[in-house]
C-alpha atoms as one frame of an Amber mdcrd trajectory, in Angstrom:
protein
  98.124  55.315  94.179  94.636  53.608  94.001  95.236  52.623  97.925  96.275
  56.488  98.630  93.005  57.857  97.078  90.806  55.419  99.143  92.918  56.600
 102.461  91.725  60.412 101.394  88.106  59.371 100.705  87.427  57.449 103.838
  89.122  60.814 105.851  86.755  62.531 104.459  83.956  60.528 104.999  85.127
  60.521 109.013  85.342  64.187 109.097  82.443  65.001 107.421  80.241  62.636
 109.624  81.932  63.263 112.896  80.109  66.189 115.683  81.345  68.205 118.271
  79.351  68.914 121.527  79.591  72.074 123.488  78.474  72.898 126.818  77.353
  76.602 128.091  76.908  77.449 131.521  75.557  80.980 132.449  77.731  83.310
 134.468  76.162  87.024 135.039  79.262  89.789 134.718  79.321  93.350 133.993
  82.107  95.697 132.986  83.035  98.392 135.157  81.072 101.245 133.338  77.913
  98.809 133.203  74.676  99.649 134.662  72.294  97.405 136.597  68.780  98.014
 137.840  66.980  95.979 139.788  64.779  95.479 142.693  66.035  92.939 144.044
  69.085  93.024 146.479  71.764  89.942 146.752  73.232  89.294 149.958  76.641
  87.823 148.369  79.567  86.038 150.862  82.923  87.105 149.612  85.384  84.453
 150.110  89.102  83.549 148.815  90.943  84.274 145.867  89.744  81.953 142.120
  91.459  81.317 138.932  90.726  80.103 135.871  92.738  79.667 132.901  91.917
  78.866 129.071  93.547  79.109 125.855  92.852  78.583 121.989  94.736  78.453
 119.107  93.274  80.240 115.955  93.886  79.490 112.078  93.843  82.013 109.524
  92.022  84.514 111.812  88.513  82.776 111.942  88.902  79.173 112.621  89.442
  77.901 116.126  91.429  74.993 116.304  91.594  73.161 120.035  90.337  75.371
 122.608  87.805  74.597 125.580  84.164  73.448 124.722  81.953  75.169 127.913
  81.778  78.391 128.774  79.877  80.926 131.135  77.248  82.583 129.065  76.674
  86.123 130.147  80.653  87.010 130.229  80.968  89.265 126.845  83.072  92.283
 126.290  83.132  95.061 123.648  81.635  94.884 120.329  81.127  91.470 118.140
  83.800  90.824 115.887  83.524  91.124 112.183  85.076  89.675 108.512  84.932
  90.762 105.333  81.821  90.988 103.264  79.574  91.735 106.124  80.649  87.904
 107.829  80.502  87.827 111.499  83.399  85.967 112.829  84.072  84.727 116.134
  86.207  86.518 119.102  88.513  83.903 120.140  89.319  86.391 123.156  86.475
  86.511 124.652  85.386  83.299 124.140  88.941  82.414 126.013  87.037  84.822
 128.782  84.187  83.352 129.006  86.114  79.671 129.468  88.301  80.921 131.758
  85.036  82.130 133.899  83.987  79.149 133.628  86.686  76.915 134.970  86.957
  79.535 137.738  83.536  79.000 138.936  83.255  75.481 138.281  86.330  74.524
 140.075  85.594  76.853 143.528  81.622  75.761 143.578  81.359  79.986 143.539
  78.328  81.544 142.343  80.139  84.582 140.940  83.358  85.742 140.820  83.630
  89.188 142.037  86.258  91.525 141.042  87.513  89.564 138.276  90.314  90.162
 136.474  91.699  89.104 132.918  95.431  88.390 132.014  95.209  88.457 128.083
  98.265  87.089 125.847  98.019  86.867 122.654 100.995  85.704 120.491  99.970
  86.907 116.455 102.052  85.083 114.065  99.984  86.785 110.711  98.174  82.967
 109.937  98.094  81.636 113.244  97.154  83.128 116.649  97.490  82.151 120.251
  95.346  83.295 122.960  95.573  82.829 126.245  93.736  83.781 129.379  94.315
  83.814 133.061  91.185  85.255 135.154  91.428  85.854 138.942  88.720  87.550
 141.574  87.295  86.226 144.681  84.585  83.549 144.871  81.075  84.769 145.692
  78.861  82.710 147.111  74.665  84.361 147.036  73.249  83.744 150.719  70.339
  85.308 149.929  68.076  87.339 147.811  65.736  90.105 148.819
């Protein structure tokens, strides 16, 4: 039993002391009732279809077990989530998005994707959640900006 105890308390001591790294990498979208003003003007090469796919696993509704560590900052859609007693908890779909972005981009050497498009499953089982996501556009690539 002694030998059980000391298993536990060195577990502990590794989980406690362990980090985890994550990775952002910005990605500008904007929904389709979005507004942009600027004056500058993008001449942007559309080219062939991109994919992306990501998908997370969620615990009791607010912890994220597994799941992708980089994402595209700048992909976010609808309101923040929230918890109970005023606790902001964190959207595991569109963090799933904004993976799925990424991968897209990353893997084509795109700049953007335009036209994107989201294929959202999500597979509720009351404690545990699946999410998955499947995005798809065409690559963009900026030749120049005015």
């Amino acid at each position: 039993m002694k030998k059980f105890w000391q298993m536990t308390a060195v577990a502990a001591l590794i989980a406690t002391t362990s980090g985890c790294v994550s990775y952002n990498v910005s990605q500008p979208s904007a929904s389709l009732s979005g507004e942009v003003k600027t004056d500058l003007k993008a001449d942007v090469k559309v080219g062939e279809t991109i994919s992306g796919e990501s998908s997370t696993n969620v615990l009791f509704g607010w912890l994220n077990i597994g799941g992708d560590t980089q994402f595209a900052d700048g992909v976010s859609y609808g309101a923040a989530a929230g918890g109970g007693m005023g606790l902001p908890l964190p959207d595991p779909v569109s963090n799933a998005k904004a993976a799925a972005a990424y991968k897209a981009v990353k893997s084509s050497g795109a700049d953007l994707i335009v036209a994107p498009r989201y294929e959202v499953t999500v597979n509720d089982y009351f404690i545990f959640k699946q999410v998955n996501v499947k995005v798809t556009g065409n690559k963009g690539s900026i030749q120049s900006i005015r």
